[in-house]
Gaussian input, Z-matrix of N, CA and C with variables (Angstrom, degrees):
# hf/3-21g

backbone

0 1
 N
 C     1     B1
 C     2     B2     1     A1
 N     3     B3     2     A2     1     D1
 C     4     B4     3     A3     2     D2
 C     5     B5     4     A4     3     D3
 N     6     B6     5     A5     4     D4
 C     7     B7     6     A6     5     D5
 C     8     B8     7     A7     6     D6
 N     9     B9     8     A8     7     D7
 C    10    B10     9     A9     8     D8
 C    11    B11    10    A10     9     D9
 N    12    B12    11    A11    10    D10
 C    13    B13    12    A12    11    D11
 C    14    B14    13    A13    12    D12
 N    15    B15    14    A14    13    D13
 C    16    B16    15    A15    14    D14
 C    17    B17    16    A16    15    D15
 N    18    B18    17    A17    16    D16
 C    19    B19    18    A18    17    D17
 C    20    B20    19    A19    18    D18
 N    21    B21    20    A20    19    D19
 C    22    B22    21    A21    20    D20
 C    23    B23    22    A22    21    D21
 N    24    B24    23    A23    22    D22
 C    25    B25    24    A24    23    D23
 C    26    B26    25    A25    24    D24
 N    27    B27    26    A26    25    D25
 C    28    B28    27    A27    26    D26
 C    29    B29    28    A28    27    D27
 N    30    B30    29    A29    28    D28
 C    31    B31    30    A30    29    D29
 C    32    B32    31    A31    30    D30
 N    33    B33    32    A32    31    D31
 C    34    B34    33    A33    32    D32
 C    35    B35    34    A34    33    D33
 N    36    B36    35    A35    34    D34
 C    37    B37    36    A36    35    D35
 C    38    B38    37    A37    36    D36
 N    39    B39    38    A38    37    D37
 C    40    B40    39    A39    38    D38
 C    41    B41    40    A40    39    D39
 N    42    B42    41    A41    40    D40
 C    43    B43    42    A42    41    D41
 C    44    B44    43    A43    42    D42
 N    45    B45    44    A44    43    D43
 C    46    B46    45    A45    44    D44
 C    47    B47    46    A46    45    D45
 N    48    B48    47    A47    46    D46
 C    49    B49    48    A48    47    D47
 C    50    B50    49    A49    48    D48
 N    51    B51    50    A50    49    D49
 C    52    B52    51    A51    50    D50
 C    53    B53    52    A52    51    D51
 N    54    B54    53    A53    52    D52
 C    55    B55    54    A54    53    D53
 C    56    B56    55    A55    54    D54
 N    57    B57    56    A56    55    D55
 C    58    B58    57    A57    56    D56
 C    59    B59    58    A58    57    D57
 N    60    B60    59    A59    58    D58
 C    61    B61    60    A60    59    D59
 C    62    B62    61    A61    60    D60
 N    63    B63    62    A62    61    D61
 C    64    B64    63    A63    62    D62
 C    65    B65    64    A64    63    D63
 N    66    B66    65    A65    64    D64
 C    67    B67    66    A66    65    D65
 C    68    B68    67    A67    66    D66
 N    69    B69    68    A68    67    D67
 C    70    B70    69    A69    68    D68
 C    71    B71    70    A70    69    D69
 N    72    B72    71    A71    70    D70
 C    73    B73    72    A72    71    D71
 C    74    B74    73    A73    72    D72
 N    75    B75    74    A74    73    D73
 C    76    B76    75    A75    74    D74
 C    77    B77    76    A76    75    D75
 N    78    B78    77    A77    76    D76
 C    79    B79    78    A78    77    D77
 C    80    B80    79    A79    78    D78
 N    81    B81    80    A80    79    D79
 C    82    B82    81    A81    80    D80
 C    83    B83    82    A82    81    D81
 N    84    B84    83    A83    82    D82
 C    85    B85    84    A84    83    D83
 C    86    B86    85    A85    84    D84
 N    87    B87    86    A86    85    D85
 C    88    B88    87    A87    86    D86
 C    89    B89    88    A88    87    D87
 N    90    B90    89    A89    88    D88
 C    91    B91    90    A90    89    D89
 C    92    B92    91    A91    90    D90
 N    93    B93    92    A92    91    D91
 C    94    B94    93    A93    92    D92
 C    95    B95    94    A94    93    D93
 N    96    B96    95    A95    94    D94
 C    97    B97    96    A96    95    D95
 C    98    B98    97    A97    96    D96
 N    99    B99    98    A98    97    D97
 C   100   B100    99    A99    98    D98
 C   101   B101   100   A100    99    D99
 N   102   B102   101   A101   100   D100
 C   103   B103   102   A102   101   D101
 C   104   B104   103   A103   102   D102
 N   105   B105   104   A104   103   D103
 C   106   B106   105   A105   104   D104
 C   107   B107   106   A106   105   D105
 N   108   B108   107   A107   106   D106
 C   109   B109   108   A108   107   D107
 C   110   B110   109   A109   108   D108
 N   111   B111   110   A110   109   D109
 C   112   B112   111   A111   110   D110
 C   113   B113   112   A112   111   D111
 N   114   B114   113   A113   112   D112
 C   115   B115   114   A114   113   D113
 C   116   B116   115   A115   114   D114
 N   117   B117   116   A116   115   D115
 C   118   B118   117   A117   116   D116
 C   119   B119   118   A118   117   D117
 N   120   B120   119   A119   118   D118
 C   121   B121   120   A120   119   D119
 C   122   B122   121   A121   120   D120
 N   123   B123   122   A122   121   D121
 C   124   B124   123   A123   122   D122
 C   125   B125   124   A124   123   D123
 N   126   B126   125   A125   124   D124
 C   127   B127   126   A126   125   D125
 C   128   B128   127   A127   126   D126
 N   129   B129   128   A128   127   D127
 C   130   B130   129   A129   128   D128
 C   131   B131   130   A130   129   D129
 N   132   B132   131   A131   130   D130
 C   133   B133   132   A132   131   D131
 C   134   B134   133   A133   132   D132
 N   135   B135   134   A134   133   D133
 C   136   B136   135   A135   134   D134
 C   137   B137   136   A136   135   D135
 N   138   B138   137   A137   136   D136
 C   139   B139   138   A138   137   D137
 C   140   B140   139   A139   138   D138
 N   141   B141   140   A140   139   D139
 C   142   B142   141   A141   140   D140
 C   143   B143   142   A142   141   D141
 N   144   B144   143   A143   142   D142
 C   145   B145   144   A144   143   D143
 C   146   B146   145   A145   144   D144
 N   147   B147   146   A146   145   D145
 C   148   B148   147   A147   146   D146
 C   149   B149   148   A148   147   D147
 N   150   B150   149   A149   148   D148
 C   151   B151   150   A150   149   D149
 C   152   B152   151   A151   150   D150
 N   153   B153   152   A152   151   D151
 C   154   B154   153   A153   152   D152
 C   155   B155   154   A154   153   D153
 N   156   B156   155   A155   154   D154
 C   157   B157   156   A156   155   D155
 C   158   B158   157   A157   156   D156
 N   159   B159   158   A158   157   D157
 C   160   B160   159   A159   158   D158
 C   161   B161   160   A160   159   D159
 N   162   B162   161   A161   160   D160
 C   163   B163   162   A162   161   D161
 C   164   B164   163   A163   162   D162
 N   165   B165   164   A164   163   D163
 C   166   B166   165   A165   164   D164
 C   167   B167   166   A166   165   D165
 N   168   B168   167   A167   166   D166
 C   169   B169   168   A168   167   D167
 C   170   B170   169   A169   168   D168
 N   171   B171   170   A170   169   D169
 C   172   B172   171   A171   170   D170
 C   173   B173   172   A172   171   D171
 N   174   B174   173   A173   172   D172
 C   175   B175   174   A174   173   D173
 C   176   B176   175   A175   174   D174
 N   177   B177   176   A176   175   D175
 C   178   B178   177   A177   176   D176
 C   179   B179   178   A178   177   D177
 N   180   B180   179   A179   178   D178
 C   181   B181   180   A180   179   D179
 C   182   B182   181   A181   180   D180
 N   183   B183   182   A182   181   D181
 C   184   B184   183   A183   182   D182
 C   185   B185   184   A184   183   D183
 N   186   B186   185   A185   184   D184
 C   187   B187   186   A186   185   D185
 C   188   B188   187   A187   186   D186
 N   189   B189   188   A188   187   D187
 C   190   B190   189   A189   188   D188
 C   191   B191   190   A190   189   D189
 N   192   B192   191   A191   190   D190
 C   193   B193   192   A192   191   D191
 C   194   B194   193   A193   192   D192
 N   195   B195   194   A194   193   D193
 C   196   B196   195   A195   194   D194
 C   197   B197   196   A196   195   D195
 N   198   B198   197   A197   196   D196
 C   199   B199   198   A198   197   D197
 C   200   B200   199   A199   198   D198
 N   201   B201   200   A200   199   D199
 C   202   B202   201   A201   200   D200
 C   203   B203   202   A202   201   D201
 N   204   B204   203   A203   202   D202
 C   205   B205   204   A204   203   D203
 C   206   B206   205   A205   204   D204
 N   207   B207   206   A206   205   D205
 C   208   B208   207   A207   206   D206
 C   209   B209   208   A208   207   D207
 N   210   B210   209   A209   208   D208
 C   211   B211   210   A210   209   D209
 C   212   B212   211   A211   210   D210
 N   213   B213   212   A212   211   D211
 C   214   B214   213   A213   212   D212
 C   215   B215   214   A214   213   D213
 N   216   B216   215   A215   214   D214
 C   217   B217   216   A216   215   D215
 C   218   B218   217   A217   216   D216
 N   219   B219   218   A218   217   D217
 C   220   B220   219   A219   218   D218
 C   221   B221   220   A220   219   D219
 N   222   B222   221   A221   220   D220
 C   223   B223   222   A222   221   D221
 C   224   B224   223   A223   222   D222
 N   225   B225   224   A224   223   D223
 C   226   B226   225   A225   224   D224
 C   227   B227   226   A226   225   D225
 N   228   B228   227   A227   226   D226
 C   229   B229   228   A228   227   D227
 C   230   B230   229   A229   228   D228
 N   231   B231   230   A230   229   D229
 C   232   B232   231   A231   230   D230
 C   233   B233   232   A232   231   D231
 N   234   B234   233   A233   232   D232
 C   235   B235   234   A234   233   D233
 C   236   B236   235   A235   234   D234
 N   237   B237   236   A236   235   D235
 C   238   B238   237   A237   236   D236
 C   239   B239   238   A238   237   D237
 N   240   B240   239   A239   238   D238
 C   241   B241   240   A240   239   D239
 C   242   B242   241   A241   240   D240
 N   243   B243   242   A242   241   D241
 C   244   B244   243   A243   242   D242
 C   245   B245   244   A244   243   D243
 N   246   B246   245   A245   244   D244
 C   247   B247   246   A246   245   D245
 C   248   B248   247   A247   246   D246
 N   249   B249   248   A248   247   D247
 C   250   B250   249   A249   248   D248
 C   251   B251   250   A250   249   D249
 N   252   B252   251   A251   250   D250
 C   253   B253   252   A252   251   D251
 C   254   B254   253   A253   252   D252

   B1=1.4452
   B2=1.5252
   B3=1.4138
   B4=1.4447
   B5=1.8042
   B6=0.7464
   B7=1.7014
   B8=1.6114
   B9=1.2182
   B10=1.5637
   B11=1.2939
   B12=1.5263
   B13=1.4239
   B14=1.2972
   B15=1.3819
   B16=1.6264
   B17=1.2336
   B18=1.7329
   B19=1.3023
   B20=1.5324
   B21=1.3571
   B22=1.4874
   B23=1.6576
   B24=1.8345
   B25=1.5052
   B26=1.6563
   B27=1.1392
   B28=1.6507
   B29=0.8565
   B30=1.7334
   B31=1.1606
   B32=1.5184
   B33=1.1105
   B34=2.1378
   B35=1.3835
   B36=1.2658
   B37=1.5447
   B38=1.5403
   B39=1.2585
   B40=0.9848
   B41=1.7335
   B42=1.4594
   B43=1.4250
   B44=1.6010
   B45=1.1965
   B46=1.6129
   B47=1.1727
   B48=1.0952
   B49=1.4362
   B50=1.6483
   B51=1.4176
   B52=2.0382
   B53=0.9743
   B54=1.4507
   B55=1.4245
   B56=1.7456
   B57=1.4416
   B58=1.3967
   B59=0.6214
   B60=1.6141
   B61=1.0095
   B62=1.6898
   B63=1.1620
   B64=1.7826
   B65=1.1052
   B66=1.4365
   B67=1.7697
   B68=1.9668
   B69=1.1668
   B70=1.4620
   B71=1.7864
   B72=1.7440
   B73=2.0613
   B74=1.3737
   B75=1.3561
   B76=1.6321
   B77=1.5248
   B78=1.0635
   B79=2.0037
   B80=1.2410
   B81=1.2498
   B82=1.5535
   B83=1.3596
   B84=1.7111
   B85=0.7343
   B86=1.9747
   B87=0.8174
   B88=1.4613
   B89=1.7961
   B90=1.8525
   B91=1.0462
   B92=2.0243
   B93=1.2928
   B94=2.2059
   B95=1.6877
   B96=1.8268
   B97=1.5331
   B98=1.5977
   B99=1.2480
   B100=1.3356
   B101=1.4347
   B102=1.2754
   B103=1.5193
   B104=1.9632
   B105=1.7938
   B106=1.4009
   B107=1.5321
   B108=1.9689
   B109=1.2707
   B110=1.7629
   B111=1.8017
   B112=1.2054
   B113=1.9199
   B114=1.5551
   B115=1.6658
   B116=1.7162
   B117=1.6801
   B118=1.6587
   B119=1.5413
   B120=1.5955
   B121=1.2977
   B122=1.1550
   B123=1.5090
   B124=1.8196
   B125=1.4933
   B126=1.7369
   B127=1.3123
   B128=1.7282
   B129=1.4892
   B130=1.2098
   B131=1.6889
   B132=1.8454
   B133=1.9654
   B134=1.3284
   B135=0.9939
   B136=1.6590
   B137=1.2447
   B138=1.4122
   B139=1.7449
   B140=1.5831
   B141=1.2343
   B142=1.6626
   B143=1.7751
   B144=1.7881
   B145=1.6035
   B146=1.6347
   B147=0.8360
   B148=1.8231
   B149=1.4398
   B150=1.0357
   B151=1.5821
   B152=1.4838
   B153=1.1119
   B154=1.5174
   B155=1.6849
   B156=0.7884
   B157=1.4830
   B158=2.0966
   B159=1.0560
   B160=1.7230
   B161=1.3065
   B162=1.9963
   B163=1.2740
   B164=1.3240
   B165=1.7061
   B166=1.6474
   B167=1.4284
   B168=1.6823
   B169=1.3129
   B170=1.6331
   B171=1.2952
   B172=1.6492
   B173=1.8015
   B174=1.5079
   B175=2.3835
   B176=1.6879
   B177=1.3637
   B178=1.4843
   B179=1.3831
   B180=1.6319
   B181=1.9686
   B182=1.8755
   B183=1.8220
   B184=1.5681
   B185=1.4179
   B186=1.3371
   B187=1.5486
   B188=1.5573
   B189=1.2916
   B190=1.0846
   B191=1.2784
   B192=1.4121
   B193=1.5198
   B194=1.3226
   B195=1.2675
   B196=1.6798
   B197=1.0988
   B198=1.5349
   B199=1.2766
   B200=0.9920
   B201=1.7223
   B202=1.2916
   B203=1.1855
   B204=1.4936
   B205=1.2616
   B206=1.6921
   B207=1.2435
   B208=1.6364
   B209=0.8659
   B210=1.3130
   B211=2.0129
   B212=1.4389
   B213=1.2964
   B214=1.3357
   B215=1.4694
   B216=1.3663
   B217=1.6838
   B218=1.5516
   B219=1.5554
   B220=1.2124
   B221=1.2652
   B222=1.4370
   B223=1.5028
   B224=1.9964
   B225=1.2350
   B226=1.0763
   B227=1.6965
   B228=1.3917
   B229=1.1920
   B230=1.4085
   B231=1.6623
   B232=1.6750
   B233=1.8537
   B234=1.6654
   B235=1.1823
   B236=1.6373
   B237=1.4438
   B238=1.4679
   B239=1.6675
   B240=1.2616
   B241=1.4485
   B242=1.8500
   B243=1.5686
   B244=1.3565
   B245=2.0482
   B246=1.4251
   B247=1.2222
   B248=1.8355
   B249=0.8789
   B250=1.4581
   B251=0.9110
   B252=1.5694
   B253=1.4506
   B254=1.6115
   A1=108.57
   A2=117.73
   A3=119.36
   A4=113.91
   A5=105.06
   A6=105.69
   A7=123.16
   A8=109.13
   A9=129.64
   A10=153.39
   A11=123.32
   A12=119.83
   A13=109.60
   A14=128.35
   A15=133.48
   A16=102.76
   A17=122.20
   A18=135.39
   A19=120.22
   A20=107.64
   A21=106.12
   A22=111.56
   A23=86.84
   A24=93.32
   A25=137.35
   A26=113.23
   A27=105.76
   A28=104.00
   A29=120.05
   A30=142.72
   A31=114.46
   A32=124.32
   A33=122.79
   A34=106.06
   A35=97.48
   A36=94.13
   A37=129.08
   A38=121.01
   A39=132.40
   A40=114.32
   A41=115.66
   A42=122.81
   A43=103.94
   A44=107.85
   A45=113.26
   A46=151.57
   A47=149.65
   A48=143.87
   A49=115.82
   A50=104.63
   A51=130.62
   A52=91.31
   A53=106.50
   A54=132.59
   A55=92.78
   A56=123.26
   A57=140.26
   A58=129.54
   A59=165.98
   A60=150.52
   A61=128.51
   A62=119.88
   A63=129.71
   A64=124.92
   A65=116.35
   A66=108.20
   A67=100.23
   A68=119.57
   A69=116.96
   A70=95.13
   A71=73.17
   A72=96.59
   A73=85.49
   A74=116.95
   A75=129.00
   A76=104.33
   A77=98.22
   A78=115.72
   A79=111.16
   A80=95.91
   A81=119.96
   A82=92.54
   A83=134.36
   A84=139.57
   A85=123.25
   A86=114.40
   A87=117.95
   A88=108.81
   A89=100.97
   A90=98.18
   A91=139.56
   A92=98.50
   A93=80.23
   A94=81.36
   A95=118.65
   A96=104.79
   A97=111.92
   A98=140.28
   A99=136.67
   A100=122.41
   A101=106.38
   A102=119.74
   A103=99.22
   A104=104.54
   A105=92.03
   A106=79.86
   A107=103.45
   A108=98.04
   A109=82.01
   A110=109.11
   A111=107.30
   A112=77.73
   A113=85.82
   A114=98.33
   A115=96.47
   A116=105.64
   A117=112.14
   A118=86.74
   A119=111.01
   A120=122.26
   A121=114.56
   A122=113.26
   A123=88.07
   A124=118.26
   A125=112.79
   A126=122.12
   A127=94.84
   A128=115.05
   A129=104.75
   A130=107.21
   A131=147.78
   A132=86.38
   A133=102.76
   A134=118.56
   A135=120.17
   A136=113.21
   A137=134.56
   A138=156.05
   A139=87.53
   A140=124.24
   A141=104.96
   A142=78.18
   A143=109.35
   A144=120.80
   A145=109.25
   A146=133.89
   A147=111.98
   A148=110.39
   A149=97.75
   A150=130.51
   A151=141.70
   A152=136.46
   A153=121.42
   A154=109.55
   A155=114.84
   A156=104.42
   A157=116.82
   A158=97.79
   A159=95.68
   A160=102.67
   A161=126.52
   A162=117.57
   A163=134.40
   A164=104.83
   A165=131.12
   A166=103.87
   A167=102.49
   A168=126.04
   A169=89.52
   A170=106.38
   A171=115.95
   A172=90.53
   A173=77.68
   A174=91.12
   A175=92.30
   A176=102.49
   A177=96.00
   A178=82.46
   A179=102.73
   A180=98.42
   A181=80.50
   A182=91.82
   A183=112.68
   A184=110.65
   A185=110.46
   A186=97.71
   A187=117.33
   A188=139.57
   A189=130.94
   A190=109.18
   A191=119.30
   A192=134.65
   A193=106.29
   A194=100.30
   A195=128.86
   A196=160.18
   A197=122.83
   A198=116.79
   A199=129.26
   A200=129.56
   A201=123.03
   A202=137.39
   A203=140.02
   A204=121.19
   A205=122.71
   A206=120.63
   A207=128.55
   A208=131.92
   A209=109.26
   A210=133.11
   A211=102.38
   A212=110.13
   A213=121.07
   A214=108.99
   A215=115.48
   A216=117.71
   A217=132.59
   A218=119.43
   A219=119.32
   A220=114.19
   A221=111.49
   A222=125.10
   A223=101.48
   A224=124.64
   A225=114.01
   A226=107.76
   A227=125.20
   A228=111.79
   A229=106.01
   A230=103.25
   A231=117.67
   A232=106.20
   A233=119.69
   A234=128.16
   A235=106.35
   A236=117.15
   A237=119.72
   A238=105.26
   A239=132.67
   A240=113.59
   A241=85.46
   A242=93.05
   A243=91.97
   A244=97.55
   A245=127.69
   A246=121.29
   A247=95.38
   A248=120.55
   A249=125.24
   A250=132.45
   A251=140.70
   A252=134.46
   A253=82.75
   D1=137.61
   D2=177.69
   D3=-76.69
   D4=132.03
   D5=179.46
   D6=-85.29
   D7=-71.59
   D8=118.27
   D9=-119.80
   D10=179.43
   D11=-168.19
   D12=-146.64
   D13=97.35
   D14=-167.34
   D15=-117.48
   D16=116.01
   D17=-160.77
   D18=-126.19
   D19=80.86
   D20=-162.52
   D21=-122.58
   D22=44.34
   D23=155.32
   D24=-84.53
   D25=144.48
   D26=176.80
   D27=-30.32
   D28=144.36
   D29=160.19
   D30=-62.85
   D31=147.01
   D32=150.66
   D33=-28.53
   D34=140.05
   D35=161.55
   D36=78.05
   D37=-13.10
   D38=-152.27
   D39=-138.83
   D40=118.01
   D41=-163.20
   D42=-79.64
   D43=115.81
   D44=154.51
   D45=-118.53
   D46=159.77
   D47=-162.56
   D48=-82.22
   D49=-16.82
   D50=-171.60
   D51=-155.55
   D52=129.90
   D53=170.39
   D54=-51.95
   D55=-92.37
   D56=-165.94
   D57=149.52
   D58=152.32
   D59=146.15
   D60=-104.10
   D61=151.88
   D62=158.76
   D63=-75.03
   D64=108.39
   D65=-179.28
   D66=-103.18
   D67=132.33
   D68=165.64
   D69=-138.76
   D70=139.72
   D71=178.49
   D72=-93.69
   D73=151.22
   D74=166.81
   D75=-146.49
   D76=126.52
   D77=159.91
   D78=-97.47
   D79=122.55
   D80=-177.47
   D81=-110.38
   D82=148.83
   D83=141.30
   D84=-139.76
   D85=173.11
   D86=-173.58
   D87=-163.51
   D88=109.25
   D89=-158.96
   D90=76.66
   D91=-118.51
   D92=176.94
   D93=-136.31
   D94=14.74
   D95=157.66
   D96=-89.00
   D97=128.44
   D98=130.58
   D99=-112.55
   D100=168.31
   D101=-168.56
   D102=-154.71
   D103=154.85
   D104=-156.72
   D105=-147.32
   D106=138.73
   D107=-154.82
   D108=-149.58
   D109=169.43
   D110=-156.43
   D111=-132.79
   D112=140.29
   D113=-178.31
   D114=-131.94
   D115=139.60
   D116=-176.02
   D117=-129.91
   D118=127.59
   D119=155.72
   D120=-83.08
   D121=148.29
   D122=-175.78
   D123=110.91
   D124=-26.67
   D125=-139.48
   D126=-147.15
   D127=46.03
   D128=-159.11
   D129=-70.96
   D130=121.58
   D131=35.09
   D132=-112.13
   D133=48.67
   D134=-179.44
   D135=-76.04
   D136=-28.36
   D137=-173.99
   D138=-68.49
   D139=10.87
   D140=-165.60
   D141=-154.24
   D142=169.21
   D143=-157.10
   D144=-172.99
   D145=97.84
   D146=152.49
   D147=-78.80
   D148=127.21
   D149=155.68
   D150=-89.12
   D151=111.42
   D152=-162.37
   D153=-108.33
   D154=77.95
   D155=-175.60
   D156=-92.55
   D157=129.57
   D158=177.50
   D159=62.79
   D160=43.61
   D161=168.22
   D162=63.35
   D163=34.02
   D164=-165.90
   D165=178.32
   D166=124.35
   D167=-152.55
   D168=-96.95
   D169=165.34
   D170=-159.23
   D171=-164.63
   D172=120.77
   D173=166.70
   D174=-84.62
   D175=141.44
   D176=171.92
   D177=-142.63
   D178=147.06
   D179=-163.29
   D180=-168.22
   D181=118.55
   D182=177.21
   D183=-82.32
   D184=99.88
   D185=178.00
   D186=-83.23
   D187=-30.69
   D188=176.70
   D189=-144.56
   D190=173.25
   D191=157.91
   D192=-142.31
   D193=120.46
   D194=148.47
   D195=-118.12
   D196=122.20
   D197=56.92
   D198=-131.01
   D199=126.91
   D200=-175.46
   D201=-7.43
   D202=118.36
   D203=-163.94
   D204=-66.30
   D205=127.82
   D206=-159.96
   D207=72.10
   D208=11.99
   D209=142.17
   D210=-43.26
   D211=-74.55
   D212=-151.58
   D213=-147.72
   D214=141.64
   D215=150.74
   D216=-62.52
   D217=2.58
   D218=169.80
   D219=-59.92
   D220=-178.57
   D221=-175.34
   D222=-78.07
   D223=161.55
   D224=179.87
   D225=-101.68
   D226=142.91
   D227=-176.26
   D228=-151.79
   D229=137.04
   D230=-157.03
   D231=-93.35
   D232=132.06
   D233=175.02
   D234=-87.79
   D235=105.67
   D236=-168.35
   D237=-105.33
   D238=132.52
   D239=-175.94
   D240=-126.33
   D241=147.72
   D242=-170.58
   D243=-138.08
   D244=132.77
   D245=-150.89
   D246=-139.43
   D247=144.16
   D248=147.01
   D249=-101.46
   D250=109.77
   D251=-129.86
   D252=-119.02

């Protein structure tokens, strides 16, 4: 589950001095373990996390958020892929 999502990348169109970055908190849980972790796109290697929940480690790695800022007026919403290697 996303917790939050603070997106203060350059807009389209628009010249800046810093690209920006996306920060989203996500709670993961599995079962009555969760654990709650902060992912920055933008900020490599922070866009990426192990997580151990219920005694089993987990890559959890934010690949995107969309939609670019000044794409669109929709809501913004983060693609989280989460793996047990």
């Amino acid at each position: 589950r996303i917790n939050s999502l603070q997106d203060s990348r350059c807009p389209v169109n628009v010249q800046c001095i810093w690209a920006g970055q996306a920060n989203v908190t996500v709670l993961l849980s599995k079962g009555r373990a969760s654990n709650t972790t902060e992912l920055i796109l933008g900020a490599q290697p922070q866009d990426q996390a192990e997580v151990t929940l219920d005694n089993k480690v987990y890559d959890v790695l934010l690949q995107s958020v969309e939609p670019y800022p000044g794409k669109s007026n929709t809501t913004s919403t983060a693609c989280i892929q989460v793996t047990c290697p």
